[in-house]
Backbone bond lengths (Angstrom), bond angles and torsions (degrees), N, CA, C in turn:
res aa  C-N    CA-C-N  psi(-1)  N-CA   C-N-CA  omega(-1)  CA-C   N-CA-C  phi
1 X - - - 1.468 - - 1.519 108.70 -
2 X 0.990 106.02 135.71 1.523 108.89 169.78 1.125 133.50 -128.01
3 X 1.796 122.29 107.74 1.177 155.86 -108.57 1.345 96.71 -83.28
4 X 1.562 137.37 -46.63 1.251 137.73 168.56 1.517 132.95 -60.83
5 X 1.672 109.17 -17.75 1.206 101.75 168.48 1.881 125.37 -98.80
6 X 1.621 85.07 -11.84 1.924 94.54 170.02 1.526 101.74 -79.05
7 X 1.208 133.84 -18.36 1.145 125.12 -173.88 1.610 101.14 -78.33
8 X 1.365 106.50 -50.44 1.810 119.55 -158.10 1.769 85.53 -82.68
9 X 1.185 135.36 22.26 1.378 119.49 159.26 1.556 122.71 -117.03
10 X 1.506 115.17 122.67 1.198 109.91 173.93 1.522 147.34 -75.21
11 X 1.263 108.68 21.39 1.658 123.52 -170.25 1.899 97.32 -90.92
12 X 1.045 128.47 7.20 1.380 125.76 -165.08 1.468 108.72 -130.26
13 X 1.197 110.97 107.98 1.772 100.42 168.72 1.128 100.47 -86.77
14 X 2.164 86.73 166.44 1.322 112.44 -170.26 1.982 105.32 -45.72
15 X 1.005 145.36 -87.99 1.442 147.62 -179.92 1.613 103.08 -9.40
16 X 1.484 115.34 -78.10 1.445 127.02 172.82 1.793 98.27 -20.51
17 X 1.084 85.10 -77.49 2.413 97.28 -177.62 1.219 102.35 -38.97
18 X 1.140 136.44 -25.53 1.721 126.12 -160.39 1.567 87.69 -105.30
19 X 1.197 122.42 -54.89 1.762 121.22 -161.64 1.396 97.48 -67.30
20 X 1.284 143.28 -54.96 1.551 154.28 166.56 1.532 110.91 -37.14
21 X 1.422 116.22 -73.58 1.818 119.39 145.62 1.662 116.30 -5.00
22 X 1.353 97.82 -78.88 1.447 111.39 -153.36 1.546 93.83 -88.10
23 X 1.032 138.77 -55.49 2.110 121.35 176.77 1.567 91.34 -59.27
24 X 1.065 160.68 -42.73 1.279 130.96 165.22 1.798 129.98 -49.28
25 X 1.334 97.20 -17.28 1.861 109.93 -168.25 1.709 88.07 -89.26
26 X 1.364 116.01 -56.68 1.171 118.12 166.53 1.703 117.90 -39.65
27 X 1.535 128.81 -63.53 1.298 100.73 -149.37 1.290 106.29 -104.37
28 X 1.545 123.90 26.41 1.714 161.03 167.64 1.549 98.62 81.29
29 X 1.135 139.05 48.57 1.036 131.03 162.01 1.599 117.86 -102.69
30 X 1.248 119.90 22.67 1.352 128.65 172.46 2.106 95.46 -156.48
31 X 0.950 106.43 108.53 1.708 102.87 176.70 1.886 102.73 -71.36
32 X 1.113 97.53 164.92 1.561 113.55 155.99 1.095 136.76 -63.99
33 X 1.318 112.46 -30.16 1.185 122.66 171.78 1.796 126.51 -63.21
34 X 1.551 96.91 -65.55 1.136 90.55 155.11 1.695 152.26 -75.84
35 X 1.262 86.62 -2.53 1.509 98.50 158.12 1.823 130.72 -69.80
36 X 1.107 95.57 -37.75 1.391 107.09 171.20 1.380 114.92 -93.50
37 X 1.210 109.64 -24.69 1.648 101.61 149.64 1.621 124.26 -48.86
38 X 1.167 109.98 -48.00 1.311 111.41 -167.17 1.636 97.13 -79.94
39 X 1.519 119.71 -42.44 1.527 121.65 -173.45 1.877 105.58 -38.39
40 X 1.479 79.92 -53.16 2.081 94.16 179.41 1.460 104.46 -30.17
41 X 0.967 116.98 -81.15 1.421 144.86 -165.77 1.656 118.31 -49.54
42 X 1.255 110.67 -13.39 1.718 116.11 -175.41 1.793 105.67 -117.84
43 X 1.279 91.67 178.92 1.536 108.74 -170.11 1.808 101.51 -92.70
44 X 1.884 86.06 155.15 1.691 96.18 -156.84 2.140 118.50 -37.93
45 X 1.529 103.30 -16.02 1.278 107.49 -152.27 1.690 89.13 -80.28
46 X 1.411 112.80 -51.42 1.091 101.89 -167.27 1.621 124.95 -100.48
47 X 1.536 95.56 12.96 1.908 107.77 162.37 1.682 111.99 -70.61
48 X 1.635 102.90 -37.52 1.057 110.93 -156.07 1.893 88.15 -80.49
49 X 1.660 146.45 -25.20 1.014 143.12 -131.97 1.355 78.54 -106.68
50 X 1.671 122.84 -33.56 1.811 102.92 -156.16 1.935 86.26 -101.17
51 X 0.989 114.33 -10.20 2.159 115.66 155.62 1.587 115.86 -72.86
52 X 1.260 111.64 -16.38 1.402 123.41 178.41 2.085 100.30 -87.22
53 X 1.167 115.88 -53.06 1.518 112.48 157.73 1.378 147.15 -58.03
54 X 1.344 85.99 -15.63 1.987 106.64 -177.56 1.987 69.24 -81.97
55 X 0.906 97.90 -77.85 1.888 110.96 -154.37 1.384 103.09 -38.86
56 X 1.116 131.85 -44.40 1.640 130.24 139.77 1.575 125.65 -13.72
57 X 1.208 102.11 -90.36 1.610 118.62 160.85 1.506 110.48 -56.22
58 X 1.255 145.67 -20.30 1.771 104.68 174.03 1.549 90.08 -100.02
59 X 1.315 133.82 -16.22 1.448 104.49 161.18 1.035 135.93 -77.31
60 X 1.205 125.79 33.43 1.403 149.67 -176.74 1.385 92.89 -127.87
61 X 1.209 127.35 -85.71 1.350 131.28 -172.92 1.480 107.81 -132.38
62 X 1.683 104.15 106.47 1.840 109.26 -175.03 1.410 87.61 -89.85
63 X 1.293 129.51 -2.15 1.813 106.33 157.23 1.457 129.83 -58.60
64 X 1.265 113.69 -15.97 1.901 113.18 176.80 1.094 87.57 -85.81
65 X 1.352 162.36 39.31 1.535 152.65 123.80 1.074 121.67 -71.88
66 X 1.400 122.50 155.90 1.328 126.60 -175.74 1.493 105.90 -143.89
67 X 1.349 135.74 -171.37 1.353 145.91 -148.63 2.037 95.85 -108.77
68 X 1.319 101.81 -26.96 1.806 115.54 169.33 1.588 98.56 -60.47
69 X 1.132 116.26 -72.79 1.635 117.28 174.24 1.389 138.74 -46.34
70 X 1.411 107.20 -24.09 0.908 125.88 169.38 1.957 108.51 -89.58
71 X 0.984 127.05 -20.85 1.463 122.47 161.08 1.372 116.82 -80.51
72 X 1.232 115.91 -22.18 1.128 112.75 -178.14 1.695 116.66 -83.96
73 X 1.495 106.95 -23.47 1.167 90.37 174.97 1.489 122.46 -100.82
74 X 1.441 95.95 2.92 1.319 94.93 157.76 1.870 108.99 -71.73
75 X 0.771 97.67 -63.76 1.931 74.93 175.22 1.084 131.32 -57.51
76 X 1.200 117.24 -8.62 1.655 112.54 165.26 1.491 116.18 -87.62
77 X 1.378 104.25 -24.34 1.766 98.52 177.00 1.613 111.10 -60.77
78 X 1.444 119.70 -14.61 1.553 114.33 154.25 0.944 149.64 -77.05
79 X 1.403 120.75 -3.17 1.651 148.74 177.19 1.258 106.97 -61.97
80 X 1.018 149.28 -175.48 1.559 164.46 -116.16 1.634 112.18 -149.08
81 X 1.483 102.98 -52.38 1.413 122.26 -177.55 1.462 118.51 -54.65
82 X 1.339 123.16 96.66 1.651 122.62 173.44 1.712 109.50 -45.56
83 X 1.328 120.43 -32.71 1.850 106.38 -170.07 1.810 90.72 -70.02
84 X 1.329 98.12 -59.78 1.773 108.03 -167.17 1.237 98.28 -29.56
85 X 1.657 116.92 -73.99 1.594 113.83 -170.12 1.098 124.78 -60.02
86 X 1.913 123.78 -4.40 1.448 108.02 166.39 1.069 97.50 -91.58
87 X 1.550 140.64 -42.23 1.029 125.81 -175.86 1.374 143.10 -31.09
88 X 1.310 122.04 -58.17 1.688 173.01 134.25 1.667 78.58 -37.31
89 X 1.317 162.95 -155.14 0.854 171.84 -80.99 1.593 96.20 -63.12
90 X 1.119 129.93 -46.47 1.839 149.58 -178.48 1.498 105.18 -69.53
91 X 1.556 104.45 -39.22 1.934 104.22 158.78 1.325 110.25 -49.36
92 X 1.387 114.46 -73.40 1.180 131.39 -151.20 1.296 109.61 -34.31
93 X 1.652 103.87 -53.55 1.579 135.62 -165.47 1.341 99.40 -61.42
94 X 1.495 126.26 -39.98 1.805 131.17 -167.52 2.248 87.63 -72.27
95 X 1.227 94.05 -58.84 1.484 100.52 -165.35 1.744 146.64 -49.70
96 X 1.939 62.48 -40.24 2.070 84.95 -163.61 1.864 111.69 -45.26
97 X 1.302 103.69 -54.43 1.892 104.30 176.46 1.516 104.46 -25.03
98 X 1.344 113.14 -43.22 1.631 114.26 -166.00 1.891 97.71 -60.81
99 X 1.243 118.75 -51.01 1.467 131.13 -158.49 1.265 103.38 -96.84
100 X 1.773 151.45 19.58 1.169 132.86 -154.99 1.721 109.65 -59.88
101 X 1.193 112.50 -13.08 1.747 101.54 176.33 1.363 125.50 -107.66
102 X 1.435 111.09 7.70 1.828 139.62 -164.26 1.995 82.96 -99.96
103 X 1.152 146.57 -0.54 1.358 108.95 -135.54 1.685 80.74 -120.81
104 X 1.219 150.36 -0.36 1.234 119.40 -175.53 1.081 132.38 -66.12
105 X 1.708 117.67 -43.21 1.247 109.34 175.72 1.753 112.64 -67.52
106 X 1.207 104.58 -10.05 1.812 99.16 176.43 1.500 96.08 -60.88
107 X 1.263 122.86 -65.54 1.103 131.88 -155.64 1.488 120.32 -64.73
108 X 1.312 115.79 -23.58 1.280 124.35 128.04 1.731 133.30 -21.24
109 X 1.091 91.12 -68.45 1.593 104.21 -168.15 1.246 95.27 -87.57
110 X 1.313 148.94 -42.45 1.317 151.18 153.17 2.130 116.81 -15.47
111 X 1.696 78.65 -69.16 1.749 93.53 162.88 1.303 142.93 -40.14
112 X 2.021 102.15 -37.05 1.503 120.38 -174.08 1.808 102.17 -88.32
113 X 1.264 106.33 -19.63 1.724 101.97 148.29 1.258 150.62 -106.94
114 X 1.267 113.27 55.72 1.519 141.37 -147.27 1.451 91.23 -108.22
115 X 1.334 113.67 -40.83 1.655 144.91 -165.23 1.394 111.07 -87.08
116 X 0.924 98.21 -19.89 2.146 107.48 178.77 1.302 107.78 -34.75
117 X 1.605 119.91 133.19 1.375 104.31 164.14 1.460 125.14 -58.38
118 X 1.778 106.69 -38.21 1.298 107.99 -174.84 1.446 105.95 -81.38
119 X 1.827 96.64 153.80 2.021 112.55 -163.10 1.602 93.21 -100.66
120 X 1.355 119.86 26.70 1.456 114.27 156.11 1.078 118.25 -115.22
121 X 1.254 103.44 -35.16 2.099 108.57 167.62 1.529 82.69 -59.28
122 X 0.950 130.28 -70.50 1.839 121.64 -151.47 1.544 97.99 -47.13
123 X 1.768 115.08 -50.13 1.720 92.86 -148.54 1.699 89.12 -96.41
124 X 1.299 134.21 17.63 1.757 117.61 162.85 1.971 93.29 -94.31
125 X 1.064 120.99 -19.31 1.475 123.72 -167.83 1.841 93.92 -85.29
126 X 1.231 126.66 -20.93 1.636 143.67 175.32 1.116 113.16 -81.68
127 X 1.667 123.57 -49.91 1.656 142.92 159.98 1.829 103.77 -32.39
128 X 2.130 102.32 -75.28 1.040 115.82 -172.66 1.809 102.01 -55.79
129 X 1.066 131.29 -59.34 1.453 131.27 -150.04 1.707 101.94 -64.65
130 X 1.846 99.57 -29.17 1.701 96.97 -170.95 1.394 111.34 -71.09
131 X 1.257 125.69 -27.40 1.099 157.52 -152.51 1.831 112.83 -82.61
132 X 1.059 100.73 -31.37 1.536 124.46 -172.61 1.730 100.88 -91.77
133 X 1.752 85.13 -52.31 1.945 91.60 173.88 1.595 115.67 -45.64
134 X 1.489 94.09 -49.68 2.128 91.04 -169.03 1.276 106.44 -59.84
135 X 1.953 119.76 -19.82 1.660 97.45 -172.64 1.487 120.27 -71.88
136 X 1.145 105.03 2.60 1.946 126.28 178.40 1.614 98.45 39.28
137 X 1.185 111.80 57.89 1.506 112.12 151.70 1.309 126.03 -96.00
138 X 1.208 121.25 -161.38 1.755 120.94 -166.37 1.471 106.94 -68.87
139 X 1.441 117.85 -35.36 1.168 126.53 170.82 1.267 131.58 -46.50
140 X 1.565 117.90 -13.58 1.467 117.70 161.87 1.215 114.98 -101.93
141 X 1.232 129.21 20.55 1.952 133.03 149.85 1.651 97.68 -37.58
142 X 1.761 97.81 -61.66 1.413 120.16 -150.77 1.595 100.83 -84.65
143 X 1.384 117.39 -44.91 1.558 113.01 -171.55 1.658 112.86 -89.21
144 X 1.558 126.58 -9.79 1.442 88.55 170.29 1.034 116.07 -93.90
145 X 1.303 137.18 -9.65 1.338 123.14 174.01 1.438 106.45 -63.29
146 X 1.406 112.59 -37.57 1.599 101.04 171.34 1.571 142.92 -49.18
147 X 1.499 96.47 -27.64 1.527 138.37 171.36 1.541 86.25 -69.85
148 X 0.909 105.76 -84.44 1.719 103.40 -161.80 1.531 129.00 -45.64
149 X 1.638 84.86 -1.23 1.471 85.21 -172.04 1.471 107.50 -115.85
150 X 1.535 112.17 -10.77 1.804 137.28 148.62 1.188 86.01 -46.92
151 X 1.217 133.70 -93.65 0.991 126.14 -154.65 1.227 151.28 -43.03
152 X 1.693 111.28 -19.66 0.716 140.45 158.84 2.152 127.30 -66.27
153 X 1.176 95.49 -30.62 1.627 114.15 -173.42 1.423 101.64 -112.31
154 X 1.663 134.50 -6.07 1.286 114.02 170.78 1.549 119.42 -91.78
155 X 1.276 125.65 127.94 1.187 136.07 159.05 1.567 133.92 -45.80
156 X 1.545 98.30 -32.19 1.284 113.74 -169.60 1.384 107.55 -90.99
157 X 1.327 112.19 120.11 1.439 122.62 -163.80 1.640 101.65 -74.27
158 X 0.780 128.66 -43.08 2.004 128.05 -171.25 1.980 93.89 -90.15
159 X 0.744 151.34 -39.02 1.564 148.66 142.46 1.867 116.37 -33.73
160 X 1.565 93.43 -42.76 1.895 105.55 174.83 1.715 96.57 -45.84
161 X 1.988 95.68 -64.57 1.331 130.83 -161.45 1.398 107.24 -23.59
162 X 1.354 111.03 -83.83 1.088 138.09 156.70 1.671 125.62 16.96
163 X 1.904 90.56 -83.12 1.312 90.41 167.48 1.629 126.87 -88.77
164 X 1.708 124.32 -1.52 1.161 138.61 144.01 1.469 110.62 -35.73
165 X 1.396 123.49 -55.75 1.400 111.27 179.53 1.392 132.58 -96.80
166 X 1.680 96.66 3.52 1.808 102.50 153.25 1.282 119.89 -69.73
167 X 1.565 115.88 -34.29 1.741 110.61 -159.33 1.980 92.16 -88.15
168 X 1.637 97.47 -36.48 1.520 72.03 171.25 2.006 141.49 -74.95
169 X 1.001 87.62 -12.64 1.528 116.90 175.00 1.603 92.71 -59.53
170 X 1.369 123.80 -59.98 1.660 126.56 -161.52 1.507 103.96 -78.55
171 X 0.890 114.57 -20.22 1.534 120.26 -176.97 1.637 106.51 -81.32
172 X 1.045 123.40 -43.21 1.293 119.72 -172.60 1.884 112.99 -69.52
């Protein structure tokens, strides 16, 4: 398949592009690599559409991930773009178990969108952060109090949720 002409064709909606995308990422007939090669390279709508197929495919299977994908979205969780950062933030969340000692600077950059105006960056950035919590590594010395203190300043009741059912999850 070749990634520039499914994009430059209009017979496919956005959904169609992501499910087509991602069962190809799945059954290796499109690698990761070059997918995010090409994601790099295009404008916010359609970085965020072939991050919308990864996020497809590792919740299906976060085994076609690798430790490349996982850097990368740590640098994209700093970009500007509200889809990208939920997107990439909704990776993270499928992935992180794979990386439990790769994740600080995610969790970092994860953190600096806690604050997002938009309540979907917040609750895939709530998904990813809860997600990191259940692997109960050293990293929650530092992050639940941080959580706890989200929790405290979010408004958004299903974003609250979120990390409500990480701390109770670790507690039990």
């Amino acid at each position: 398949m070749e990634i520039e002409k499914f994009f430059q064709g209009k017979s496919i909606k956005l959904k169609g592009r992501v499910a087509i995308l991602g069962a190809r990422l799945l059954n290796g007939d499109l690698s990761l690599q070059l997918l995010l090669e090409y994601a790099d390279k295009q404008k916010a709508v359609d970085k965020a559409t072939c991050l919308e197929a990864i996020e497809y495919a590792t919740k299906k299977n976060p085994a076609i991930s690798d430790s490349t994908l996982l850097e990368y979205l740590t640098n994209v969780l700093k970009g500007s773009e509200p889809r990208i950062k939920w997107e990439s933030a909704k990776i993270v969340g499928n992935i992180a178990k794979l990386f439990p000692d790769q994740l600080k600077q995610t969790i970092l950059n994860l953190l600096d969108n806690t604050r997002h105006s938009g309540t979907v960056v917040r609750w895939a950035t709530a998904y990813a952060l809860a997600e990191i919590i259940k692997l109960k590594t050293d990293q929650n010395d530092f992050l639940i109090p941080e959580v706890e203190l989200l929790c405290e300043l979010e408004e958004d009741n299903g974003v609250k949720k979120k990390y409500l059912d990480a701390l109770k999850k670790i507690k039990k």
